[in-house]
N, C-alpha and C positions, 0 to 999 in steps of 0.2 A: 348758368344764370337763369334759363328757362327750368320751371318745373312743374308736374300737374298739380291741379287745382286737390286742396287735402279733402281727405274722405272726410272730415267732422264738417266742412261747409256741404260734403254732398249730401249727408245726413241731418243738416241740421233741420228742425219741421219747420223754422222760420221764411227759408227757401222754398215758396209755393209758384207754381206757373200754370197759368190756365191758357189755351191756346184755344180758343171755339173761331173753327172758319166757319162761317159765312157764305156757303156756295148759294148761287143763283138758281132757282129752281129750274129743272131741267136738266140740270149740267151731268148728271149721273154719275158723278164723278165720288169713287170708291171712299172710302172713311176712315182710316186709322187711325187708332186712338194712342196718347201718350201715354208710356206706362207712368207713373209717379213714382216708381225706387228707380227709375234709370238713372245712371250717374250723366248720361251723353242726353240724356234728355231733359234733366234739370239745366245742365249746360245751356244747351240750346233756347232755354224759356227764360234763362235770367239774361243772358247775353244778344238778347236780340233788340237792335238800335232802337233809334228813337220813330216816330212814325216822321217818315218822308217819300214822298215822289210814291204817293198808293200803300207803302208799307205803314202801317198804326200800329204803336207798340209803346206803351209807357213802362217806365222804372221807377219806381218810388223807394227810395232808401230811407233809414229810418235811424236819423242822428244819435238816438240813445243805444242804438246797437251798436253803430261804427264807435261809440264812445267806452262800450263796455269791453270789445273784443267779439260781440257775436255775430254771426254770420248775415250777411243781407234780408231782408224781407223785397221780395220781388213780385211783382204785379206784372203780369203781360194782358197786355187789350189783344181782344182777336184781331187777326189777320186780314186786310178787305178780300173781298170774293177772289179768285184766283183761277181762271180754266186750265191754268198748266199745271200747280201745283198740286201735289198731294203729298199730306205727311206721314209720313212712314216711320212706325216705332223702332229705331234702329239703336242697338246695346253699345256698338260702337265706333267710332268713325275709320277706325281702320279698316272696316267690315265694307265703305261706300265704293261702291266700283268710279274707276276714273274714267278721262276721257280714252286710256288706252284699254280700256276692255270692252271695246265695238269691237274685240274680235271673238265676241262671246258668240254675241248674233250670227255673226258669219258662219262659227265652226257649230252653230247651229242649225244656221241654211243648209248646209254640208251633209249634215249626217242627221239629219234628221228633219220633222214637219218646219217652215220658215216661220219665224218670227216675226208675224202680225201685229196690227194694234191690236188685234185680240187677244194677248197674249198678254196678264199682266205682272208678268215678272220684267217685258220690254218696256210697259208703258212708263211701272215705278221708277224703272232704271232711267230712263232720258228726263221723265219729271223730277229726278234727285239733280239728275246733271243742268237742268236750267236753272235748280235754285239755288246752286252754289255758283254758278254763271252771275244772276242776278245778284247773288250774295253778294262777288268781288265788284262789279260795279257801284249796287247802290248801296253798299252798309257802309256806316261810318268806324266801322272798324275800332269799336270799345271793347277792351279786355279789361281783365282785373290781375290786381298785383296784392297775393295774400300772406301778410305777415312779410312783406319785402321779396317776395320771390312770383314770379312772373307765371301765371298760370295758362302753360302752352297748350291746354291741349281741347281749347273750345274752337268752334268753325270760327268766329269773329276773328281768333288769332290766325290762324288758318291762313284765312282770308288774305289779313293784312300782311302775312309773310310771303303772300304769292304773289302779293301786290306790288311789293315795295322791295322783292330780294335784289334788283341791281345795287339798292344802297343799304344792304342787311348789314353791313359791316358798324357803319356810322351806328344805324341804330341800336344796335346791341351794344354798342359804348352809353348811347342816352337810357337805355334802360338797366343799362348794369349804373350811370347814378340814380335813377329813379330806385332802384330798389334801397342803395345804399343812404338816399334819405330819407325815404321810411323807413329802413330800421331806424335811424339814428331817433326820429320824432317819435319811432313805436307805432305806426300806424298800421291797423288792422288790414283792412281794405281798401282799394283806392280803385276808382274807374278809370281809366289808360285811355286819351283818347288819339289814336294813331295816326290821324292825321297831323295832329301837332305836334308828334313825334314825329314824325316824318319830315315835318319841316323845319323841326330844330336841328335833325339829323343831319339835312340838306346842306347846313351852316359847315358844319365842319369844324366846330370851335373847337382848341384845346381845352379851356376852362369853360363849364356851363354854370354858368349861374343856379344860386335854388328861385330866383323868381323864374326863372326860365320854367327848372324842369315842374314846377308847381303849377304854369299855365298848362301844362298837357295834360293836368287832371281833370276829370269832368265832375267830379262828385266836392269842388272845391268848399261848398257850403258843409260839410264834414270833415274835412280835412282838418281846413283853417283852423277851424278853435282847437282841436288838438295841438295843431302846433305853434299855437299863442300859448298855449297852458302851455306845453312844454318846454320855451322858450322864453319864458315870463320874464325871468330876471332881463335876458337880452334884450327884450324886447321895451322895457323897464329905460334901459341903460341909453337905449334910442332918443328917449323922449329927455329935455333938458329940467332936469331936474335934479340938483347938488347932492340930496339927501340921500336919493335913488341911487345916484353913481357912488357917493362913498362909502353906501352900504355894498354894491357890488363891487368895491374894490377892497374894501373890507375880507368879503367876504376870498377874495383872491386872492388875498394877501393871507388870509388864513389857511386856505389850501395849500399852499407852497408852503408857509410854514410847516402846515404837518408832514406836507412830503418832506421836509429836508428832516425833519426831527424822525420820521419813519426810516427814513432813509439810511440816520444816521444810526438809530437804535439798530437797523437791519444786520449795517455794518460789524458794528461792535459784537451783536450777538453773533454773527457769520464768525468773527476773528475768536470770541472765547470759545465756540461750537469747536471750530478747525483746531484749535489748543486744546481743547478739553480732549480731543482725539486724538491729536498726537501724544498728547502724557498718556492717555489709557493704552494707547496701543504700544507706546515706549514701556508703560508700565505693564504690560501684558505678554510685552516679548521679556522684558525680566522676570516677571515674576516665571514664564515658559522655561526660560534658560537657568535658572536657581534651580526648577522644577527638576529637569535633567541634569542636572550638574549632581541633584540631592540622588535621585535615582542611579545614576553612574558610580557614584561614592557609595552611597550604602549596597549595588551589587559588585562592587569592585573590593569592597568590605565582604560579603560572602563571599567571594570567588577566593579571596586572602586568609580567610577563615576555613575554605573548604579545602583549599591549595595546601594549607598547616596544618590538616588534619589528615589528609592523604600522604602527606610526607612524613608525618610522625606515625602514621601507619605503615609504611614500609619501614622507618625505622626499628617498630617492634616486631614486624613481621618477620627481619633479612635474614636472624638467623635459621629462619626456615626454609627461605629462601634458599638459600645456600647447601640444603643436605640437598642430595641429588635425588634422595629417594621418595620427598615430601611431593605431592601433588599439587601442583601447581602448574600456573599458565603464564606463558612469555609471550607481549604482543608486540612485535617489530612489525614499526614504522620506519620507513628506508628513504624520510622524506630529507632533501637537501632544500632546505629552505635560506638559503644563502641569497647575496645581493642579484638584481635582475642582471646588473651586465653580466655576471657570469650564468646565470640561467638563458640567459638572450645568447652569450658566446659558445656556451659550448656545445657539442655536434652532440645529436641525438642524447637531448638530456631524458627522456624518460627511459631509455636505456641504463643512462648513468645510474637514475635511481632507484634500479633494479639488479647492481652489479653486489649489492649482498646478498642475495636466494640465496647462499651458504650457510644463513642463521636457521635454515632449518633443524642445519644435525643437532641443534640445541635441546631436539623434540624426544634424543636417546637415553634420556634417564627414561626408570617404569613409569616413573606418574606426573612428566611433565610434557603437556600441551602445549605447542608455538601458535598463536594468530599471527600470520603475516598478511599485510597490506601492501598489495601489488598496486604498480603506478598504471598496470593496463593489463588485458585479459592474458593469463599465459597458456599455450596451444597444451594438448594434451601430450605431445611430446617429450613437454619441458620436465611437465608432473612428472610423466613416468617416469623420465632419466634419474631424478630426484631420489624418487621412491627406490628405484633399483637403487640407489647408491645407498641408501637409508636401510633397505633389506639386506645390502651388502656387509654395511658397518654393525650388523644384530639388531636392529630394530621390527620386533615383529610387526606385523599391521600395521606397516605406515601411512596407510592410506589414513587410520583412525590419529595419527597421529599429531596432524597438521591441517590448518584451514588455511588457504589463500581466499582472501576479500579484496573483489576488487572495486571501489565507488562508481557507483551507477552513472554520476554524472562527471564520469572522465573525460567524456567527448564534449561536453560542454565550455570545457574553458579550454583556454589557449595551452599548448604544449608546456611551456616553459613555466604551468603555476607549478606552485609545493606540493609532495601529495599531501602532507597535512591539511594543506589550504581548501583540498580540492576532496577530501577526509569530512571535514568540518563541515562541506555545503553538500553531504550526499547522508539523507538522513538514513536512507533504507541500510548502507553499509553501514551504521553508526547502529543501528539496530541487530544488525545482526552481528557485531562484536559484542555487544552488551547480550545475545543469546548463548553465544558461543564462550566466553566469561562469564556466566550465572553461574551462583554459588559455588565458586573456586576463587582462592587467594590467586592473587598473581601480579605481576607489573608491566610497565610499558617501557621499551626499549626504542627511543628515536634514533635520528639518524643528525645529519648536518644542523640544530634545531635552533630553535630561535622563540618566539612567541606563539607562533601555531601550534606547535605541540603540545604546551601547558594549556591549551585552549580545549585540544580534543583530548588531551587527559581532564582535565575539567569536564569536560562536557560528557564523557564515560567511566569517570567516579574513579580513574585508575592512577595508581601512584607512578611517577611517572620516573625513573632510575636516569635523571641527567640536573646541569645543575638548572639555577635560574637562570632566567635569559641574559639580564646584565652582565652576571659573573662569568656564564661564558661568552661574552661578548668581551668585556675586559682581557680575558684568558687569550681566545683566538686570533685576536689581531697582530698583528707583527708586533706591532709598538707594545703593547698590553704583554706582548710574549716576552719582549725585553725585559720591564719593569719584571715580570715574576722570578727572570733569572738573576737579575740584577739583585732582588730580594732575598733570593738563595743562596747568592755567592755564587754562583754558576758563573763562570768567562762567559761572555759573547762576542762576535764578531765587531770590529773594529766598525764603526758606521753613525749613523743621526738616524732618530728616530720621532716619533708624530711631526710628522712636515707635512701642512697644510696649504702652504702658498710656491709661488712660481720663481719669487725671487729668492725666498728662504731657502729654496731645493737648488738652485743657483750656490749661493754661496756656502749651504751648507757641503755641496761637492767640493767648493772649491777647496774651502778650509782642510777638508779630508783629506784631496788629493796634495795639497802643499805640506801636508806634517806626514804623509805615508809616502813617498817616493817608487818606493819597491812594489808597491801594489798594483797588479798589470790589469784590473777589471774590476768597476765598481758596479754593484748590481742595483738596481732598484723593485722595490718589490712593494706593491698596493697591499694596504693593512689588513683588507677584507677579501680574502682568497681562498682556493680552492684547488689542491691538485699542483700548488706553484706555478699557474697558469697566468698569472697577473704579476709577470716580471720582464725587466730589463736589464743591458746592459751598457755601459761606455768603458769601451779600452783606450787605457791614458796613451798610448802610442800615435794617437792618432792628433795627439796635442807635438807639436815642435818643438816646444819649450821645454817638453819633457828633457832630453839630452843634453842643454845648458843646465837646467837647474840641480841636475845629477851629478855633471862636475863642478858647480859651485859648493854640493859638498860635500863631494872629495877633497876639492879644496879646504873648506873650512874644518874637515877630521884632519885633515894631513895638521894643519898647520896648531890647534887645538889637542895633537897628541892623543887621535882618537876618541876624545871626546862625544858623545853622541848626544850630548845635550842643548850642542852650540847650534844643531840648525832649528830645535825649536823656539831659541827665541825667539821674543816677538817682534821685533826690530826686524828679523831674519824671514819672519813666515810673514811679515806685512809687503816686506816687497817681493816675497815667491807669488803672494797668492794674489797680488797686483798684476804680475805677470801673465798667471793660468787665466784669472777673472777674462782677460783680454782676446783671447783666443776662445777662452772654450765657449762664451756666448754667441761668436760665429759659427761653428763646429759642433753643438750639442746635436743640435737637430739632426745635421746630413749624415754622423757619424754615428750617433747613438741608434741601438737595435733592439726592436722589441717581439720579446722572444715570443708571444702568445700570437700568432699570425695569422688563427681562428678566430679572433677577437677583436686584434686591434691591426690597423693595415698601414698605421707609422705610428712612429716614438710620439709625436706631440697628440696624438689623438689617447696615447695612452697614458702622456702626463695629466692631460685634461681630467682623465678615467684617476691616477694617483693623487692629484690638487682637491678634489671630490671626495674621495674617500680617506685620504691619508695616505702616509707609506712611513719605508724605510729606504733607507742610503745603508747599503753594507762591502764591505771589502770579500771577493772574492779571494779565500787561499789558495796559497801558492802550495802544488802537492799535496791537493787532497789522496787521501787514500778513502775515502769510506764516509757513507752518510746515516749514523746506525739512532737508531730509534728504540725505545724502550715505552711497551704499552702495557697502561696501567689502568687499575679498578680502584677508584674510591668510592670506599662504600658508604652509607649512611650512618655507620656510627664511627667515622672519620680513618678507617683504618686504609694503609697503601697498599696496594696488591699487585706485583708485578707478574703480568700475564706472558708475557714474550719481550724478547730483544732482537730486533731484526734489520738488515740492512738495505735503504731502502734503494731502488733501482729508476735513475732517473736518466732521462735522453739529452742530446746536447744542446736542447735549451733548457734544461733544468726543470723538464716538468717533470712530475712522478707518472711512475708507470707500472710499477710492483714491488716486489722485496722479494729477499732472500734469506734464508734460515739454515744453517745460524750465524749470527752475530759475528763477526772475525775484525771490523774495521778496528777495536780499541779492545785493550783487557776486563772482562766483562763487569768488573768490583769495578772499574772506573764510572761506567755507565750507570750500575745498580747503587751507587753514592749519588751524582747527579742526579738521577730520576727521584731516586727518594726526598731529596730535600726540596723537588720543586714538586712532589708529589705533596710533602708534608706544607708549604707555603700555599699549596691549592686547597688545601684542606682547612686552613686555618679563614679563608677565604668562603666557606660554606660550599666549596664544591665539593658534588657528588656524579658519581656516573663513570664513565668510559674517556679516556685520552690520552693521546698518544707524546709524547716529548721527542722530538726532534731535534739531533747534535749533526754537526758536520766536524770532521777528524781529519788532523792534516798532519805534516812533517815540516818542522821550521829547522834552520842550521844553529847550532849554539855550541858554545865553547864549554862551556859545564851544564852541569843538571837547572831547569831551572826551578827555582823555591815556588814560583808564584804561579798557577798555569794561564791567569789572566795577563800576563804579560804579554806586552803589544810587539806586531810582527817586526817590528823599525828597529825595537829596542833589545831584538835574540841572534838579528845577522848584524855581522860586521861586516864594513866597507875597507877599512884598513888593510894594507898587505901587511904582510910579516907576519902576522896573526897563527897562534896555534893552530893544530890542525881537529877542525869542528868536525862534529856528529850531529844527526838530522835527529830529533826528539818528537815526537807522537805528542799533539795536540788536539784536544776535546770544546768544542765550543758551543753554546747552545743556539737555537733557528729559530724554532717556531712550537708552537702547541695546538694540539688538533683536540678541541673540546668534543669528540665523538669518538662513537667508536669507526675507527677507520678498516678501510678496508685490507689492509696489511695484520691488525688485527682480528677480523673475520675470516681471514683467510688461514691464519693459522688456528683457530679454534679445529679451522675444515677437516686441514690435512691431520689435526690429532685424530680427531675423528675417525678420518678415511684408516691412517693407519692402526685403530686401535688399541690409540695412549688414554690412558685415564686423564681425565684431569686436572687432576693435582701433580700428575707426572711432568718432570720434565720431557719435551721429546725427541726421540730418540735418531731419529731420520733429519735428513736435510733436505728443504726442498726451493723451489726458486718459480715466482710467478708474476705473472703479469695480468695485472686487474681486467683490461679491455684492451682489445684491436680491434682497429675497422681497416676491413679488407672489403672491397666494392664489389671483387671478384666472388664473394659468397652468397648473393643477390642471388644469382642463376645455380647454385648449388640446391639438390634434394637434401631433404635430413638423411635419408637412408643410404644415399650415393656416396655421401660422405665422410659415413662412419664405414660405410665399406672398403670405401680408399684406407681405412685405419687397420681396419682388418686386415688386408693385401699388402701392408707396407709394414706391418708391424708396430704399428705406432698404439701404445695401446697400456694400461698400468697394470701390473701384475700383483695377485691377490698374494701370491707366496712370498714374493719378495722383498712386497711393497714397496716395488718401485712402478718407474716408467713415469707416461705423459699422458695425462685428464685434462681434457677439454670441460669447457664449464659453458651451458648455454646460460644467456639472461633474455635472450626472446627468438623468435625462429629466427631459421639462418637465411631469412628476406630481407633482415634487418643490416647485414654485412657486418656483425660484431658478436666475439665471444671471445671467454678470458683462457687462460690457460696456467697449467699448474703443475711443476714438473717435479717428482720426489726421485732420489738417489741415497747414495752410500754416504756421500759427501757433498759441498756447496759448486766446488768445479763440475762434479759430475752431475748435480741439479742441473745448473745454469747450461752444459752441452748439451741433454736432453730438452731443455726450455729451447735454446737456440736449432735444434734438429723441427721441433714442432714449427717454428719460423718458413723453416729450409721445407718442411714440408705443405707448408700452403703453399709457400713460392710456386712449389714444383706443380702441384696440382689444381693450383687455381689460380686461372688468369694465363695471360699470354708472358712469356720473360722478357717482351719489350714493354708491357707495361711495368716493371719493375726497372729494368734498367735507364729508361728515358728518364727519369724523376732525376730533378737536379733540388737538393735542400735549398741549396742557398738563393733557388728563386722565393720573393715572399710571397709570390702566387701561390704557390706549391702547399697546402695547407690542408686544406677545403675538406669535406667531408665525403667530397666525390672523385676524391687524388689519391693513388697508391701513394703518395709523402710521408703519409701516418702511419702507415703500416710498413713502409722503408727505415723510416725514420727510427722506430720501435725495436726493429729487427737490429738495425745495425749498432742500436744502444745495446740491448743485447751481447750480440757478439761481440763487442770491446769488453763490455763487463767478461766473459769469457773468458777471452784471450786476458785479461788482465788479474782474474782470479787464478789461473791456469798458471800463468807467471809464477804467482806467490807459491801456490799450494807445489810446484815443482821444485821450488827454492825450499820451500819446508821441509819437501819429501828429501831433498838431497842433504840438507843440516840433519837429520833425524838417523840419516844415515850414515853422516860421517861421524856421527856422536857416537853412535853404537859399535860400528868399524874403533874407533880411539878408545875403546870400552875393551873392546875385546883383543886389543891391539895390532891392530891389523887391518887395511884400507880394503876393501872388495873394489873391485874392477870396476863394477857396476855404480859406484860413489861419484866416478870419474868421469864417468861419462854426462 
């Protein structure tokens, strides 16, 4: 509220003060003179009262200044004579000592000569203090208020605020309105006379009047006409006069008019403002989104332009591709870019996708170079074991032979990305495949692929030997794998396939299980898989009703003369499958098993996982013998290439686990007719690349040959007695389709390799392996400890013979996983050397109560820190064994009795 008085009044030249005392001759009394620029001293000469009780002092103000805005003109009369007084030219008042610095003199007494009245630094000092003494007694206490604000910092205010601080409260309310109605009239200056502020303060009123606070001014013959002129209309409207008033009503009634008409324009332009900016910014995020839509199209136009140009370039290139002796560069990517729950499920997946290092030997032609892209750094170890096997198989200088790249920013993302994905965001690797590929033809070999790999073949200009991502997406899924066989002519397992909801996968079981009776296991298996690791099962035994509705028809053959057609009518399956409906919607859950135990920890958490992605519903056969696969090359200019036939080796939950070579489960013209026509159906589909075709072979009972092999398992056994006496017939059905090159495939490239088959040969050895085990127990193994135990035990493959058992590293043995790969004479005597290498980690790694304590059939038992997996693996194993050993003994003894009946005559040894 209070502020000091403004420099333009202290400067102004109209502000004159003359002070001449008037001493009494005699008085001797010292002289000081006013300086004329003091700000404290102008102060002091305009502000000093009116002449009373001996003090003379005029003020004369000058109407046409207060009227124009300029600063007072001030007149001071001298002083009357004074014997106490003396003025001292002082700069500022902060500078004047109070009554509490009387302990100047003292600590003057003290320490030094005493302060006399001789002394005129004491005399000034007590003569300053009488006159502000006399000041607060006899001054009338007028300040000035300039431009509405209170000018604190003269003695007259001083004064009146030491005077009157019991009620400073009150007054600093009447001079906060005093300032507030000069500004409102504009008035320059105004003389404040504090006594009457003081007593209107005393009031205490809430509301002050403007005649009030207008009597507290002292300079009112200046004021006043200002605030008549300012006020004119009001002051107008006071007096009675009609014309007067209805011009100022007039003139109010036009005011408010244009506020509302202002008001209203205000509006309007606010609301078309805020519209006109929602359309631009509506029309600025479209015209943005057109923008990028246009930009995405016309690069997704290049990228389709540069994708058909790199693919029509391996087209004209492959038959060069294809001589072994042209130079050229193969760059394998080993990325599984498959869905997250199986990346999320399965145990050490950057192991997984590094379980083909075997594509190296690809590097044994003269002038062909492999890039491989590792999923993470591999030890020098790994290399050398590599190189030794590459030096072994005649590869001079292997070191020159092969680059491993591994992306910089591996450790950046989470375990479970693609390494395509994880390829694509690590530019410095991208740069040095593009070094390591300059000016050589050559192509890109993916792995499990999908979209990321056309991305980093795009983004490395390289043609990329797999198909489009849709086609094998169509190709790969269960359902998609149906349809191609189905297009083929290929049989398929008896089942329902794309079932997307909860009831439909309800009723489609049920329908199944009511027109198949004989069928002891119906599998369920998620569209988008890997490794047959996204499967379930339900055994119908576990339904009651089973047992009634098996003799209902017995009954209805017996009585229909063996007829097998009478229990599918519909009359007949409407009330079977009313029956099963009933129970198995109790029973699904508690009884149904789900085989992937790493993944999913019960059946409805895995339906959730099937509802999600899709499935299939398929009939487990009864008397499977064999799961045999035929892997194939389609190449770019549509041709089918059958690389291997192999039988694949899976554990008692149906996951895969390796294969065996060779082929024995079906006659092999059955399987190379199958794969052909679903190879030629893939073909016509614009696939190209690596994939493997998946049959499962089984033995059904029948009474003659059957004409049709797609014939359903319900409609080859009879129920009926008296019935001729049947033979079990060898049935071929198709599974699934692996749009990659898998690792059953890889793996047989190795072994031609290892053992020095050409390849265009067939080969000539049989061998039997297993992709991966984790064993926990090889954590605490050395590398060198462990190949020494191989050494000492005999475990070891022989160059001469080209047999034995090879270990295959895919990362150090800290990691608790490495594959194994067993060559022999035969498939029995692979599969014993496969199962010895088993019996030999048993033996030397780990305690044999960790092995023996594992019970399968807990679902605990799983984990990637459980001997389960590597029990479990083993013991698949040894039944394959023992179950090949079967055959191949049966064989040896037909083979023998043939040629004993040849030569006519039984040998002893036939008999036995």
């Amino acid at each position: 509220m209070s502020k000091k008085i403004n420099s333009s009044l202290m400067n102004d030249p109209r502000v004159t003060a003359q002070r001449k005392p008037k001493n009494p001759p005699g008085m001797g009394v010292t002289k000081k003179t006013f300086h004329g620029d003091s700000p404290l001293t102008r102060v002091l000469q305009a502000s000093q009262p009116a002449p009373a009780a001996g003090m003379g002092a005029s003020v004369r103000y000058d109407s046409t200044s207060l009227g124009s805005g300029k600063g007072p003109t001030i007149r001071s009369e001298a002083l009357p004579p004074n014997p106490t007084l003396t003025t001292v030219a002082l700069e500022d008042q902060a500078g004047l000592p109070s009554e509490g610095d009387a302990s100047i003199a003292t600590t003057a007494t003290k320490n030094g000569p005493s302060l006399t009245s001789d002394n005129p630094l004491n005399l000034e000092i007590d003569q300053i203090r009488s006159y502000l003494n006399m000041l607060d007694a006899y001054s009338l206490h007028n300040f000035l208020i300039w431009h509405g604000e209170t000018v604190s910092s003269t003695p007259e205010f001083s004064s009146f605020h030491r005077k009157y601080k019991n009620i400073w409260g009150s007054i600093l309310a009447v001079l906060s309105a005093l300032e507030t109605l000069l500004k409102t009239y504009e008035i320059p200056l105004a003389v404040i006379d504090g006594a009457a502020v003081a007593d209107l303060a005393a009031l205490d009123a809430p509301v002050i009047p403007d005649a009030d606070l207008l009597s507290c001014i002292s300079n009112k013959d200046q004021v006043l006409p200002l605030v008549e002129t300012k006020n004119k209309a009001t002051l107008l409207l006071s007096k009675s006069n009609p014309a007067q008033k209805l011009a100022g009503c007039a003139t109010r009634i036009q005011a408010w008019a244009r506020k509302c008409l202002g008001v209203a324009a205000f509006e309007l332009f606010r609301t078309r403002s805020r519209a006109a900016t929602r359309i631009q910014v509506h029309a600025r995020r479209r015209i943005a989104l057109l923008r990028v839509r246009a930009m995405l199209a016309e690069r997704r136009e290049y990228q389709t332009e540069k994708w058909a140009g790199l693919q029509t370039k391996l087209k004209q290139n492959w038959r060069r591709f294809e001589d072994p002796d042209a130079p050229k560069y193969i760059l394998h990517v080993p990325s599984l870019t498959i869905e997250e729950y199986l990346r999320l499920g399965l145990s050490s997946f950057p192991v997984r996708q590094n379980l083909q290092l075997t594509r190296l030997v690809e590097c044994a032609g003269p002038n062909v170079e492999v890039i491989y892209v590792a999923p993470f750094p591999l030890d020098d170890e790994i290399l050398d074991y590599y190189k030794k096997i590459l030096s072994i198989g005649g590869v001079a200088d292997p070191h020159s032979k092969f680059t491993v790249v591994v992306p910089e920013n591996i450790d950046r993302f989470p375990r479970h990305f693609p390494l395509a994905s994880v390829l694509l965001y690590s530019p410095h690797a991208l740069g040095r495949v593009r070094q390591c590929a300059r000016d050589k033809p050559g192509y890109m070999v993916g792995g499990c692929g999908g979209y990321q790999e056309k991305k980093v073949a795009l983004e490395l200009g390289v043609p990329l030997l797999a198909p489009e991502a849709d086609v094998g997406a169509w190709a790969g899924t269960r359902s998609g794998g149906k349809r191609a066989f189905m297009e083929s002519d290929v049989s398929v397992v008896v089942g329902a396939h794309d079932i997307y909801d909860e009831e439909d996968f309800v009723i489609a079981l049920t329908k199944l299980i009511a027109s198949n009776l004989d069928v002891e296991r119906w599998m369920f298996r998620v569209d988008v898989d890997y490794g047959n690791v996204g499967s379930g099962y339900f055994d119908v035994d576990e339904l009651k009703v089973m047992a009634d509705l098996r003799k209902e028809r017995a009954q209805l053959y017996s009585i229909h003369k063996g007829d097998v057609s009478v229990w599918l009518h519909p009359d007949v399956q409407l009330l079977a499958r009313a029956k099963i409906l009933r129970e198995l919607r109790a029973v699904l859950y508690q009884k149904g098993v789900c085989c992937g135990r790493d993944m999913f920890y019960s059946l409805k958490e895995f339906l959730r996982v099937f509802m999600r992605m899709g499935g299939v519903i398929e009939a487990e056969p009864i008397g499977i013998v064999g799961r045999p696969s035929m892997n194939l090359l389609i190449t770019p200019l549509g041709e089918v290439k059958m690389l291997s036939a192999v039988d694949l080796l899976m554990d008692d939950e149906g996951a895969l686990i390796g294969s065996s070579y060779p082929m024995l489960s079906v006659p092999p013209r059955a399987l190379q007719g199958a794969a052909a026509a679903v190879g030629a159906n893939l073909a016509k589909h614009d696939f190209i690349g690596y994939c493997s075709v998946n049959f499962v072979a089984y033995r059904v009972e029948a009474e003659r040959p059957a004409e049709d092999g797609a014939a359903s398992q319900t409609q080859t056994q009879t129920q009926t007695t008296g019935k001729p006496k049947v033979r079990r017939e060898l049935r071929m059905c198709g599974v699934s389709i692996d749009p990659y090159l898998t690792n059953a495939s890889a793996m047989h490239g190795f072994v031609k390799f290892v053992c020095g088959q050409p390849e265009n040969e067939v080969l000539a050895r049989s061998y039997a392996s297993c992709d991966a085990v984790h064993n926990p127990g090889l954590c605490s193994v050395q590398y060198g400890s462990f190949f020494k135990l191989c050494r000492m035990q005999a475990v070891s493959f022989d160059l001469e013979s080209l047999s034995g058992l090879m270990f295959l590293l895919y990362d150090s043995l800290s990691a608790g996983m490495l594959g194994m790969v067993a060559v022999g004479d035969n498939k029995f005597n692979s599969l014993e050397r496969l199962a010895g290498g088993f019996g030999f980690i048993k033996g030397n790694v780990g305690s044999a109560s960790s092995y023996n304590e594992v019970n399968l059939d807990d679902p605990g038992a799983g984990g990637e820190g459980f001997m389960a997996g590597f029990v479990r693996v083993m013991k698949a194993v040894e039944t394959e064994t023992r179950r090949v050993g079967v055959l191949f003994k049966a064989d040896a003894r037909k083979r023998m009795m043939k040629a004993a009946r040849s030569t006519g005559g039984a040998p002893a040894e036939a008999l036995t």
